[in-house]
TORSEZA-224986 format. One record per residue (C-alpha): residue in one letter; x, y, z; residue number from 1. Coordinates in nm, 3 decimals. Layout:
<atoms>
<"a"; <X; Y; Z>; NUM>
...
</atoms>
This chain:
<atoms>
<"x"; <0.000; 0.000; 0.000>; 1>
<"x"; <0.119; 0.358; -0.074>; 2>
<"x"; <0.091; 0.440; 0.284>; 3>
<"x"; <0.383; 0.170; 0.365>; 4>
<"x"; <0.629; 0.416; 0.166>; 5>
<"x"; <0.849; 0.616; 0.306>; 6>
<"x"; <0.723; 0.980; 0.274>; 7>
<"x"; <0.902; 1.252; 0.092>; 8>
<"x"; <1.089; 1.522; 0.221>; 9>
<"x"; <1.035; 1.782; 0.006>; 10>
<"x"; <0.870; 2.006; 0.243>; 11>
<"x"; <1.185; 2.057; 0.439>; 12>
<"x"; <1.353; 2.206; 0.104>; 13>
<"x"; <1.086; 2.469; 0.134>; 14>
<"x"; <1.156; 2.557; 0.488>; 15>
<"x"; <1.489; 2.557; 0.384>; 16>
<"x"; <1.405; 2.817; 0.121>; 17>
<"x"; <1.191; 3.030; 0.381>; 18>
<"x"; <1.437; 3.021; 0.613>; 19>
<"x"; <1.696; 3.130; 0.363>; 20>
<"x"; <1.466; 3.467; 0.351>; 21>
<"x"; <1.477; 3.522; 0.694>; 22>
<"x"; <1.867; 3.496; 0.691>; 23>
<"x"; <1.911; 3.745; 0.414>; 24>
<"x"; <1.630; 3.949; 0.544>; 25>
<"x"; <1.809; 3.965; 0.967>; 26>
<"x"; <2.143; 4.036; 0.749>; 27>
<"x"; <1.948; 4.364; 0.572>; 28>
<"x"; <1.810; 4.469; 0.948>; 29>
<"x"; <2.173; 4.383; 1.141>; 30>
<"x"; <2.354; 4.570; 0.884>; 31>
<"x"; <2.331; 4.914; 1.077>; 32>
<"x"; <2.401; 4.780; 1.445>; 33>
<"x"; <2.735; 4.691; 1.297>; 34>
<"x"; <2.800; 5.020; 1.100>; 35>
<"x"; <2.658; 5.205; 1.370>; 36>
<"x"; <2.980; 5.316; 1.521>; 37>
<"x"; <3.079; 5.441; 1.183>; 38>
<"x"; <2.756; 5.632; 1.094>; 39>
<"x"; <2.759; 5.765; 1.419>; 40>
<"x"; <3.064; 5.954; 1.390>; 41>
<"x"; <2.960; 6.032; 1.009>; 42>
<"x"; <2.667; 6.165; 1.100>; 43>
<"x"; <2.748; 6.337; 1.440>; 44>
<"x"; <2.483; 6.136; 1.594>; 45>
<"x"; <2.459; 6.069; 2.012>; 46>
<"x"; <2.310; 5.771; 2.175>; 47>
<"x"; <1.952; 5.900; 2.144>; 48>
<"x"; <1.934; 6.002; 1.814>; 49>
<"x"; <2.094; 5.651; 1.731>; 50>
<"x"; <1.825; 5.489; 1.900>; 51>
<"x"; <1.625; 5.697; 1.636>; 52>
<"x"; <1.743; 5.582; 1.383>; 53>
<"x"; <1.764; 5.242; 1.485>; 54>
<"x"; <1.361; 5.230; 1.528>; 55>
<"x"; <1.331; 5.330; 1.210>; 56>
<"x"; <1.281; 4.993; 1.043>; 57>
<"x"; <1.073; 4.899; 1.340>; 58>
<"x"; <0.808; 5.246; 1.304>; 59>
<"x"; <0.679; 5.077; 0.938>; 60>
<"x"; <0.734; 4.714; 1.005>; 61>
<"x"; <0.503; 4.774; 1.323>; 62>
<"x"; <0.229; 4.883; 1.176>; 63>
<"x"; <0.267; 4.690; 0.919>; 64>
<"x"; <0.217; 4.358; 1.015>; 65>
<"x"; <-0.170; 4.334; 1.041>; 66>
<"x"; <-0.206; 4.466; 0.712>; 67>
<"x"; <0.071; 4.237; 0.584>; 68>
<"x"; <-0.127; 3.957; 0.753>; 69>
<"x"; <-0.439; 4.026; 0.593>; 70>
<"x"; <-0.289; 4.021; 0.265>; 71>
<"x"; <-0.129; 3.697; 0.321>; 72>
<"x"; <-0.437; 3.556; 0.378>; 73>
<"x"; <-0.618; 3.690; 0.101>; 74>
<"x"; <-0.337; 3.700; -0.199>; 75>
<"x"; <-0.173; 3.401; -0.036>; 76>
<"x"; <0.174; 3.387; 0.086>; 77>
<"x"; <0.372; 3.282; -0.278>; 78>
<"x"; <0.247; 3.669; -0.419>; 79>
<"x"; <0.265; 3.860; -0.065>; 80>
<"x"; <0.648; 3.740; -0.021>; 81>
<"x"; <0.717; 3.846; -0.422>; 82>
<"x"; <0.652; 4.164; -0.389>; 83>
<"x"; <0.810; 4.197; -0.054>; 84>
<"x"; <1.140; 4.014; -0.183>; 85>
<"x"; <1.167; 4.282; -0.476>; 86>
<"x"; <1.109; 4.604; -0.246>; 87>
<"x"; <1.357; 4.520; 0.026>; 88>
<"x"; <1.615; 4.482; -0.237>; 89>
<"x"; <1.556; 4.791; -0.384>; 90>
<"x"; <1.554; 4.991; -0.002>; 91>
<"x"; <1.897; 4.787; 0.097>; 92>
<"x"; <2.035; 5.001; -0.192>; 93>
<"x"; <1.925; 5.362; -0.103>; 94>
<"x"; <2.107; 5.280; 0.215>; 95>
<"x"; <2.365; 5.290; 0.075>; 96>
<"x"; <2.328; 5.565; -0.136>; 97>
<"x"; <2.168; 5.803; 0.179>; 98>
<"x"; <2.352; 6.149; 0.203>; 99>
<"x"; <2.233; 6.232; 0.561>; 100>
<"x"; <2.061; 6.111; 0.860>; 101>
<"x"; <1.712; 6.188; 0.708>; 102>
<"x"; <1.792; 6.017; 0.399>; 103>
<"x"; <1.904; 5.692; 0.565>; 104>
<"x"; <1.616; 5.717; 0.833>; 105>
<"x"; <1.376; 5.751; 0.544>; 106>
<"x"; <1.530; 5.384; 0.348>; 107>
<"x"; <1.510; 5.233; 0.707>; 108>
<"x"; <1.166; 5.258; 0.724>; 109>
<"x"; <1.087; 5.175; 0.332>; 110>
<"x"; <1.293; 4.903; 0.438>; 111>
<"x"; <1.087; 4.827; 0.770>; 112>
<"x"; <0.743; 4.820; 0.476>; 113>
<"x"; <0.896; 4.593; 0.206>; 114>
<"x"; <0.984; 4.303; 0.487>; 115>
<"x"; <0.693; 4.326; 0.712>; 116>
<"x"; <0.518; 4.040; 0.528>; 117>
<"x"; <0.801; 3.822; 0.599>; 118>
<"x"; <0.648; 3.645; 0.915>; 119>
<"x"; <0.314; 3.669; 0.821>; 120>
<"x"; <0.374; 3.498; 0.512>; 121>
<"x"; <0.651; 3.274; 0.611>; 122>
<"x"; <0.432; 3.134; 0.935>; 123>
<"x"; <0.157; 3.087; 0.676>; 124>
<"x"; <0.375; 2.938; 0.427>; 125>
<"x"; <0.478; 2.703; 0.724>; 126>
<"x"; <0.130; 2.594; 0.825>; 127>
<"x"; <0.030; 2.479; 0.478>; 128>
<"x"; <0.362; 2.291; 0.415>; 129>
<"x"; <0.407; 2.097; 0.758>; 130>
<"x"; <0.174; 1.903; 0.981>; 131>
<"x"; <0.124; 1.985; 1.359>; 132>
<"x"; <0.407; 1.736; 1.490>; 133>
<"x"; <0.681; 1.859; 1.242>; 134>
<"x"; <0.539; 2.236; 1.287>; 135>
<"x"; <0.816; 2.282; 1.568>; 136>
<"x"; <1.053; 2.185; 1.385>; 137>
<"x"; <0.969; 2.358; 1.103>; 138>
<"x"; <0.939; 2.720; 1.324>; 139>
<"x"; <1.304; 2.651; 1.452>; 140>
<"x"; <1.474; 2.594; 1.088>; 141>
<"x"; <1.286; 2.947; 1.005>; 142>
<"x"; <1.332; 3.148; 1.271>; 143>
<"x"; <1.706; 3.012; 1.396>; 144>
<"x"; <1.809; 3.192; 1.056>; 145>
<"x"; <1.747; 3.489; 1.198>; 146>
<"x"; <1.981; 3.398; 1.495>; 147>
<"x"; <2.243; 3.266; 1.258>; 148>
<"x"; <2.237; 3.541; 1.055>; 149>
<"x"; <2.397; 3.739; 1.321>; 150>
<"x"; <2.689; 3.478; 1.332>; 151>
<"x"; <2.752; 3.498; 0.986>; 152>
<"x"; <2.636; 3.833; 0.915>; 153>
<"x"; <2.760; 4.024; 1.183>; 154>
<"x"; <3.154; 3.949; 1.096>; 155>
<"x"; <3.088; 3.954; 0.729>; 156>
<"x"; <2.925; 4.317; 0.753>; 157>
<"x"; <3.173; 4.428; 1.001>; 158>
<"x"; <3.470; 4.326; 0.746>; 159>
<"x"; <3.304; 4.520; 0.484>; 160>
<"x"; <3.268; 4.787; 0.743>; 161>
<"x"; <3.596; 4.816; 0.812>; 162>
<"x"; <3.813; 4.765; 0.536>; 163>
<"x"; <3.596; 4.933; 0.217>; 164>
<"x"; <3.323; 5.191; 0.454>; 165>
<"x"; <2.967; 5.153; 0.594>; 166>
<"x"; <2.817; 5.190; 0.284>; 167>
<"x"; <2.953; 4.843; 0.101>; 168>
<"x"; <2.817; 4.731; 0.354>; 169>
<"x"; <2.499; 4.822; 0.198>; 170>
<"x"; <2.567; 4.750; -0.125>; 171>
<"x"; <2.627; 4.372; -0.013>; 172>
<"x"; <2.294; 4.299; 0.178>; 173>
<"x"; <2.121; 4.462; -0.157>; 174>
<"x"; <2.342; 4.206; -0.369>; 175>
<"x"; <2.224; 3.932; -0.153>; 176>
<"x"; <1.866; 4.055; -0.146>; 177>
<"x"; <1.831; 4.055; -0.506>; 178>
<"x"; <1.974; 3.685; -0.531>; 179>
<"x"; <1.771; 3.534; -0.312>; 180>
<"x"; <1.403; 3.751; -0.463>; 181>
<"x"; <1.550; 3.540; -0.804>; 182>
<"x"; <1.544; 3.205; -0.572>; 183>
<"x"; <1.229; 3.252; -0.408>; 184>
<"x"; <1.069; 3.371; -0.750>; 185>
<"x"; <1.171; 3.029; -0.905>; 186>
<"x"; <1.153; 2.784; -0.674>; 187>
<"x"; <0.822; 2.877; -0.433>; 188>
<"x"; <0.473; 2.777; -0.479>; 189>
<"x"; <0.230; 2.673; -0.249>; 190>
<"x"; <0.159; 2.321; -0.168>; 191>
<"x"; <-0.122; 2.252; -0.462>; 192>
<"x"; <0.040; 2.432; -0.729>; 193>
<"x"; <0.427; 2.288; -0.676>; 194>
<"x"; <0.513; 2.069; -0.941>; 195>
<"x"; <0.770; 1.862; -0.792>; 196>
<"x"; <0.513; 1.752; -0.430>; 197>
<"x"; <0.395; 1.427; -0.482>; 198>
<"x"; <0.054; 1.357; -0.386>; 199>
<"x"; <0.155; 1.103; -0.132>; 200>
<"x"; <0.390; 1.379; 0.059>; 201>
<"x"; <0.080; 1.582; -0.007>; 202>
<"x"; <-0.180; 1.412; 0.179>; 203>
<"x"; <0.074; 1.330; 0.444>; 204>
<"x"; <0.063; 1.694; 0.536>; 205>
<"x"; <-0.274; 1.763; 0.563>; 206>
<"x"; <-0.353; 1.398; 0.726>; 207>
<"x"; <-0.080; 1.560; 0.993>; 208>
<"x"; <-0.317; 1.859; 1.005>; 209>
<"x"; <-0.130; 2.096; 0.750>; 210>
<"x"; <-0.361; 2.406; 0.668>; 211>
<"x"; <-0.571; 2.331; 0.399>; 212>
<"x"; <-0.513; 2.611; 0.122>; 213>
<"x"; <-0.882; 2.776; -0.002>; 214>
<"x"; <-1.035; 2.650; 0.376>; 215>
<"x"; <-1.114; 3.026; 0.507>; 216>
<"x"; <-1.346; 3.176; 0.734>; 217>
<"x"; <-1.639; 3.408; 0.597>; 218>
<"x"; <-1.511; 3.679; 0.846>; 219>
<"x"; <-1.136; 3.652; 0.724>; 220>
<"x"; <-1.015; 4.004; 0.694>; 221>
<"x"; <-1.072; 4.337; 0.963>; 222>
<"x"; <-1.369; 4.205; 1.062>; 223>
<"x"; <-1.231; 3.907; 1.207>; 224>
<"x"; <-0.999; 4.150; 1.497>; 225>
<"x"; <-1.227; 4.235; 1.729>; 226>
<"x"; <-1.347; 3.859; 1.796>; 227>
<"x"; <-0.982; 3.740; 1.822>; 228>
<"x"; <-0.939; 4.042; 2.062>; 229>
<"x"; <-1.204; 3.906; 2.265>; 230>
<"x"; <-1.007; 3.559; 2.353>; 231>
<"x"; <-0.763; 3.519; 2.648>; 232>
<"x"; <-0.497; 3.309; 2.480>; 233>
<"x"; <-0.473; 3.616; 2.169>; 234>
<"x"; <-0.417; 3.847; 2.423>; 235>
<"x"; <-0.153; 3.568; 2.663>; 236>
<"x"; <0.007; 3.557; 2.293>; 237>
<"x"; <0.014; 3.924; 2.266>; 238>
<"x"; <0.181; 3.985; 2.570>; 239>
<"x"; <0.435; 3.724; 2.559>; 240>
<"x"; <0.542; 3.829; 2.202>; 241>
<"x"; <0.579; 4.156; 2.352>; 242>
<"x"; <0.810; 4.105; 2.591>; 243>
<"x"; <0.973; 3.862; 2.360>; 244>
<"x"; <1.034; 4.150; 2.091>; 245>
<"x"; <1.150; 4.377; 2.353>; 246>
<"x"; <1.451; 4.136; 2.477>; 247>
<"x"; <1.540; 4.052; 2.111>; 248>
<"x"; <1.553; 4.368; 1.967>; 249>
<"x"; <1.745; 4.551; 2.242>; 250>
<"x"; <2.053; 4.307; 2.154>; 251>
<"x"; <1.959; 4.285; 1.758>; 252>
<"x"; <2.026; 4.673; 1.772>; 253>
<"x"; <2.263; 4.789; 2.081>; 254>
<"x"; <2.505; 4.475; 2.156>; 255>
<"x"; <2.760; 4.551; 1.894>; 256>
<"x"; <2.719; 4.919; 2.018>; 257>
<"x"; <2.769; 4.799; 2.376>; 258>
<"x"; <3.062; 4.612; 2.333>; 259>
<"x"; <3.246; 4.852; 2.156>; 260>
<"x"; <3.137; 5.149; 2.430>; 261>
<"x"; <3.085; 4.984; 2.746>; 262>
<"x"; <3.350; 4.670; 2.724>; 263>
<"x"; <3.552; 4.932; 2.496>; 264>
<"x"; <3.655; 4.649; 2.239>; 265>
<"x"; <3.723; 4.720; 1.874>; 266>
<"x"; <3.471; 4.648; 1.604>; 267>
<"x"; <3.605; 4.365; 1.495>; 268>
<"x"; <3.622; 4.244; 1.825>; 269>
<"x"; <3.267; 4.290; 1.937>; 270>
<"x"; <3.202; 4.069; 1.538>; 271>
<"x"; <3.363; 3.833; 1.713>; 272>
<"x"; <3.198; 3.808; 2.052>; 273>
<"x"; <2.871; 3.857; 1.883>; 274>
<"x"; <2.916; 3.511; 1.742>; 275>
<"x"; <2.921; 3.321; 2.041>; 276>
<"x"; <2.541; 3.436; 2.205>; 277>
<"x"; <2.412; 3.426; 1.854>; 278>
<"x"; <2.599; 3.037; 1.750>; 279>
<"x"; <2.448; 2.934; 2.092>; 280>
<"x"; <2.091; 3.091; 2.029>; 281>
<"x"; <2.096; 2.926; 1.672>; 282>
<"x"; <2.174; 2.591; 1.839>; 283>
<"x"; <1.893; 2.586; 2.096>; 284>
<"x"; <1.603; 2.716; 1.896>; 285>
<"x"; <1.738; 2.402; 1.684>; 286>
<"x"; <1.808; 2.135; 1.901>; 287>
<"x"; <1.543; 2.218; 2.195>; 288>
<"x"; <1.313; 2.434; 2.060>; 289>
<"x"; <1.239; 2.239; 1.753>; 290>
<"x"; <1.361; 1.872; 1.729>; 291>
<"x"; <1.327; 1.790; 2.105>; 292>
<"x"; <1.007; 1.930; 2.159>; 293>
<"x"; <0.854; 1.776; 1.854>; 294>
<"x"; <1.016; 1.428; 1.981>; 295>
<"x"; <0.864; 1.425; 2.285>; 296>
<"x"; <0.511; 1.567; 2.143>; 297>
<"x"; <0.553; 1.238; 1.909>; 298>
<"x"; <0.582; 0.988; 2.144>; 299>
<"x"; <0.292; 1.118; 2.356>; 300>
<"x"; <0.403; 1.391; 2.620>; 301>
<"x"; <0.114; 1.679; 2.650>; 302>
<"x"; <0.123; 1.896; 2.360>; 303>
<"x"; <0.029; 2.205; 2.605>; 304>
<"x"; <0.302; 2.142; 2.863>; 305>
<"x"; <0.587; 2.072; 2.664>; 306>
<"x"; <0.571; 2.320; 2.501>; 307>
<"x"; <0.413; 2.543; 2.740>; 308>
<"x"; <0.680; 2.437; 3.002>; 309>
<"x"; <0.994; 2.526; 2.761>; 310>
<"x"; <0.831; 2.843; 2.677>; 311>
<"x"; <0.802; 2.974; 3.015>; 312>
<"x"; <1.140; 2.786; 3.095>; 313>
<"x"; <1.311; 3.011; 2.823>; 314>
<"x"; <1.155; 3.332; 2.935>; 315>
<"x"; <1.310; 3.265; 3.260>; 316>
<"x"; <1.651; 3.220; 3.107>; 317>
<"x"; <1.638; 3.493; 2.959>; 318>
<"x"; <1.652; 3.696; 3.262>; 319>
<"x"; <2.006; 3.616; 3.289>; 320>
<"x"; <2.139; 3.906; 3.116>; 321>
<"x"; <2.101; 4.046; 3.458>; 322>
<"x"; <2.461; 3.940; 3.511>; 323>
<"x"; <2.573; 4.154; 3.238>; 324>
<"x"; <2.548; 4.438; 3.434>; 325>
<"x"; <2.789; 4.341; 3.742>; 326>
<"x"; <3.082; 4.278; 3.500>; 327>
<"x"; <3.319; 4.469; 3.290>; 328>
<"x"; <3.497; 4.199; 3.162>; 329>
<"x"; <3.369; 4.087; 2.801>; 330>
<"x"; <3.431; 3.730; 2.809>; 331>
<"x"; <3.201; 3.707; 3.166>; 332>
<"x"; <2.927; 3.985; 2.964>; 333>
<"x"; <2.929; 3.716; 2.667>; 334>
<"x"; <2.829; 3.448; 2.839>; 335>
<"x"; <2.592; 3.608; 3.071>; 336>
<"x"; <2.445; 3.723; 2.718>; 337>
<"x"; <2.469; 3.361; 2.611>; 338>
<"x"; <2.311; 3.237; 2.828>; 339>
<"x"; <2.009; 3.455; 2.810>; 340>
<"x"; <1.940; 3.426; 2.427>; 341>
<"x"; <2.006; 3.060; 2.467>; 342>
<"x"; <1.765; 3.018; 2.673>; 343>
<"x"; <1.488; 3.255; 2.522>; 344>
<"x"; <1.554; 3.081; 2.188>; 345>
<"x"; <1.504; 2.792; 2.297>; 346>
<"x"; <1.160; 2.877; 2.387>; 347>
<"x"; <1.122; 3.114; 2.006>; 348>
<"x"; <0.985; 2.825; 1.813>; 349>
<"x"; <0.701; 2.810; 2.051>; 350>
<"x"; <0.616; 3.133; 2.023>; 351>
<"x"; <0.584; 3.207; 1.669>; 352>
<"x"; <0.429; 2.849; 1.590>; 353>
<"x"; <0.152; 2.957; 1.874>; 354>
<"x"; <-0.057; 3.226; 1.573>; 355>
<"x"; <-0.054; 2.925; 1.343>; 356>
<"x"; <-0.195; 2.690; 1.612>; 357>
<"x"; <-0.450; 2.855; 1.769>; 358>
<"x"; <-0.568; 3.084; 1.555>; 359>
<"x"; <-0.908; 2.998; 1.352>; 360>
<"x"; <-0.981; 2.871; 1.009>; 361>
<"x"; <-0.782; 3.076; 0.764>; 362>
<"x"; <-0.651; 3.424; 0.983>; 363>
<"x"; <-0.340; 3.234; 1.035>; 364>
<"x"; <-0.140; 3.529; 0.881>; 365>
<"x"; <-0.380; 3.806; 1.036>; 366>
<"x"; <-0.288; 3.645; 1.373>; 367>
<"x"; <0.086; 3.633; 1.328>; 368>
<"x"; <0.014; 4.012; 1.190>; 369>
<"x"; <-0.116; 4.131; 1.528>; 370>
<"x"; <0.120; 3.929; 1.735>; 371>
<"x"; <0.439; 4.037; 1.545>; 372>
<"x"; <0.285; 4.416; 1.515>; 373>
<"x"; <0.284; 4.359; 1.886>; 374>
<"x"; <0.624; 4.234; 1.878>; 375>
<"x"; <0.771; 4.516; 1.676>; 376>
<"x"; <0.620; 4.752; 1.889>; 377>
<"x"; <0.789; 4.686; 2.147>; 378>
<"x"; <1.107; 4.669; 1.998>; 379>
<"x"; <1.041; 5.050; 1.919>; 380>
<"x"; <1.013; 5.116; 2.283>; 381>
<"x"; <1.377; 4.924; 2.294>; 382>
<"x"; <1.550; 5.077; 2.096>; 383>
<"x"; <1.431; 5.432; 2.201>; 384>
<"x"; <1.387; 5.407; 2.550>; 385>
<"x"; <1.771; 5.256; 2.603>; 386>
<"x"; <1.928; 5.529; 2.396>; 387>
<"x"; <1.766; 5.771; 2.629>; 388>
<"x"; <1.881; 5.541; 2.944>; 389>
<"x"; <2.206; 5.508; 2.814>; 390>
<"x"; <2.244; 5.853; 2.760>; 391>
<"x"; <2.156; 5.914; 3.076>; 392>
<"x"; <2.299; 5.689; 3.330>; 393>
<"x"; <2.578; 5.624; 3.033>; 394>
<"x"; <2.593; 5.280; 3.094>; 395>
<"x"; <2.338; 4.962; 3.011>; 396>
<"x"; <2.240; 4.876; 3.330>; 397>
<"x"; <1.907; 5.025; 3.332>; 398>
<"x"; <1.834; 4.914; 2.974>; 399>
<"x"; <1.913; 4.501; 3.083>; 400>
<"x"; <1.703; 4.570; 3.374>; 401>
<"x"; <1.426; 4.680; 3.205>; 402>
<"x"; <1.453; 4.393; 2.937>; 403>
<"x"; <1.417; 4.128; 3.226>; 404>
<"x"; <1.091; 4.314; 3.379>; 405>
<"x"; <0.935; 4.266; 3.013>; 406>
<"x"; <1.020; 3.923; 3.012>; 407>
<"x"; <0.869; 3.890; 3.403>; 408>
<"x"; <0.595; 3.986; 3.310>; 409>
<"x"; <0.567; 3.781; 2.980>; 410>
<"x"; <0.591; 3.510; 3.159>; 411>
<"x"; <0.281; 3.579; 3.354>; 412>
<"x"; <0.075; 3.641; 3.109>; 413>
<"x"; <0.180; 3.333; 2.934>; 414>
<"x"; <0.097; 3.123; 3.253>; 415>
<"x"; <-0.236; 3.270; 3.309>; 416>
<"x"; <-0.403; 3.297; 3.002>; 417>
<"x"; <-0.287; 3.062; 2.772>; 418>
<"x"; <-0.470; 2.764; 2.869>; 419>
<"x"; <-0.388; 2.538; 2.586>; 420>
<"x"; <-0.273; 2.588; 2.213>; 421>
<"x"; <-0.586; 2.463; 2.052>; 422>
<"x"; <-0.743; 2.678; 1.821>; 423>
<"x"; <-0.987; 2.934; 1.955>; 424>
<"x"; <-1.330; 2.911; 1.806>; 425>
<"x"; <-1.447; 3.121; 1.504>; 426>
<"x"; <-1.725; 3.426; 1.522>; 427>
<"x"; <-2.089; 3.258; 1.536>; 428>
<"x"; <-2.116; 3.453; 1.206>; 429>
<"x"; <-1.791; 3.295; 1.063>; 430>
<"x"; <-1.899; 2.941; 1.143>; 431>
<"x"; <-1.962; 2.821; 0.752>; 432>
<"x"; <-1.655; 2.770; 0.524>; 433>
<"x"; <-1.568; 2.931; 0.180>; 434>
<"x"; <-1.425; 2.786; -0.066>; 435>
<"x"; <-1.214; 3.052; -0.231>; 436>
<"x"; <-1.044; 2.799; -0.494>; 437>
<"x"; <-1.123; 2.454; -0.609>; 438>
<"x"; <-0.736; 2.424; -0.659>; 439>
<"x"; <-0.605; 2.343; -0.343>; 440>
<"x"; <-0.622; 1.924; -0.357>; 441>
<"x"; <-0.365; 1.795; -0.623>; 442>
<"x"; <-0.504; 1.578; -0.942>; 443>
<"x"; <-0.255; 1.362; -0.994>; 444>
</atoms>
């Protein structure tokens, strides 16, 4: 019987390609917290108007993200992600052709609108391609990009930096931008339109409980917010991706920046310490936050509290960048820092597969948009509010300290009001399905 086969694996090649967006995209956004020091003194800039500058991706990608969510869901995630692959090549470019702090603060947040549909789209693009016990899995391989891009990018960038100026710099993330909007263009469809899925792959993902392309809800769209606004574990999810964005972007932004001031270590040298807190964040969304939580979900542990338990587990880790702030020393800083993204990373593949699990019949990407617009905004508030702290305490002590209350205080909302991660039911009005294509099962 076919069933006796061994399935496919061609679903993993498209994570693979996802996650290869992510990568190139976190290379685009980490390109600036390595320059900084160089634009800084360019530009004449101090610490608060470099926290500007910094949130200027974050402004547009913010708001962004519902809208970008809603479009996923209506145009699908194969059209939302080609346009968005073609406009953040073209705003990696002004970069580096921006005369002036306006100028460059004005491609930041171009920048910040041609990726917001990255998540959206990509979370989607994950829920049609992988069943529920390979979905954790499938979240770590495209989200530890982002991670790894800082291991890879961050030396590469600050090479460029160094030895040909800030703005090659640019140039290369636009290179690499426009090679991988060629990949995705070629090699991305969704599930029912691919050529090279088999069937039998194909009904092994949605017998696994893959998300069934055309199955949507007759209140997809705006109308469909204020009933998911109206559920405890939307709002548990809110808050924890809050305090989740907060942590991640304070060190996406300011660590390079805080080596080099606080540690006073050269620029290649804080490249190099970067690695180590990102290489160890990459490994544990990997290893523990995808293919050991999905192992013990397969042979039978609670879905909820596994991966309920490593998700507040990591947010508690992640307070350890506390010990940052009683040393001087940058080996003793790195590993404090280590051990904190470790640990939250470990924990990230819960958190963004949670839209894509609990959220309702086809609002998979409108829930990932209101989660991650959450997310960004927070990471607004971290990049603004530590350039002010560190300009006036002039250290990051206050700015870690603040970091760990947000994730506190994740971590209780999490607890409390996210029950379990089944899906939360649809509006009483939204209760019938649409059909919007009679192409999503494969003919052959």
């Amino acid at each position: 019987m076919e069933q006796s086969h061994p399935v496919p694996r061609f679903r993993w090649r498209i994570g693979c390609l996802l996650a290869l967006g992510v990568f190139v995209n976190y290379i685009d956004r980490i390109a600036l917290s390595v320059a900084s020091p160089q634009i800084q003194a360019e530009y004449s800039l101090d610490s608060i108007q470099l926290g500007w500058l910094f949130s200027g991706f974050f402004w547009v990608y913010a708001f962004a993200q519902i809208p970008s969510g809603l479009l996923a869901d209506r145009y699908g995630a194969c059209a939302t992600m080609r346009v968005s692959t073609v406009l953040w090549t073209v705003s990696s470019g002004l970069m580096a052709l921006a005369r002036g702090f306006p100028g460059f603060f004005a491609a930041r947040m171009l920048l910040g609108l041609a990726e917001a549909p990255a998540y959206p789209a990509g979370t989607k693009a994950t829920g049609y391609w992988f069943p529920r016990n390979e979905r954790g899995t499938a979240t770590a391989v495209f989200d530890a990009s982002a991670r790894f891009a800082n291991v890879l990018g961050v030396p590469l960038v600050a090479l460029v930096t160094v030895y040909l100026g800030w703005r090659w710099a640019f140039v290369m993330t636009a290179c690499f931008s426009l090679c991988y909007a060629i990949t995705f263009f070629l090699g991305y469809r969704d599930p029912s339109q691919h050529p090279r899925l088999s069937s039998h792959e194909h009904r092994y993902m949605l017998a696994g409980g893959a998300c069934v392309e055309g199955d949507a809800s007759a209140g997809s769209g705006w109308a469909t917010i204020p009933h998911l606004l109206r559920q405890r574990k939307i709002w548990g999810i809110i808050l924890g991706f809050a305090a989740y964005g907060y942590f991640f972007t304070l060190f996406l932004t300011w660590m390079p920046n805080y080596l080099v001031r606080e540690l006073h270590v050269s620029t290649m040298q804080s490249a190099m310490y970067v690695m180590i807190p990102w290489g160890i964040a990459t490994l544990g969304e990997l290893l523990v936050g995808g293919w050991f939580i999905d192992a013990l979900c397969r042979r039978g542990y609670d879905d909820t509290w596994t991966r309920k338990g490593m998700l507040l587990l990591g947010f508690i880790l992640g307070m350890a960048m506390i010990g940052a702030i009683f040393t001087h020393r940058p080996g003793w800083a790195v590993f404090w820092i280590s051990l904190s993204l470790g640990g939250l990373s470990s924990a990230a593949p819960v958190i963004w597969s949670l839209p894509s699990l609990v959220a309702p019949r086809g609002v998979g990407g409108t829930v990932t948009g209101i989660a991650n617009f959450v997310n960004n905004g927070a990471g607004i508030v971290a990049t603004i509010l530590t350039g002010y702290l560190v300009n006036l305490t002039g250290s990051f002590g206050a700015a870690f300290t603040c970091a760990s209350a947000m994730l506190l205080a994740g971590f209780v909302a999490i607890a409390i009001l996210v029950e379990s991660f089944t899906p939360v039911g649809e509006p009483p009005e939204c209760a019938i399905t649409i059909p919007l294509s009679g192409r999503w099962m494969k003919g052959r």
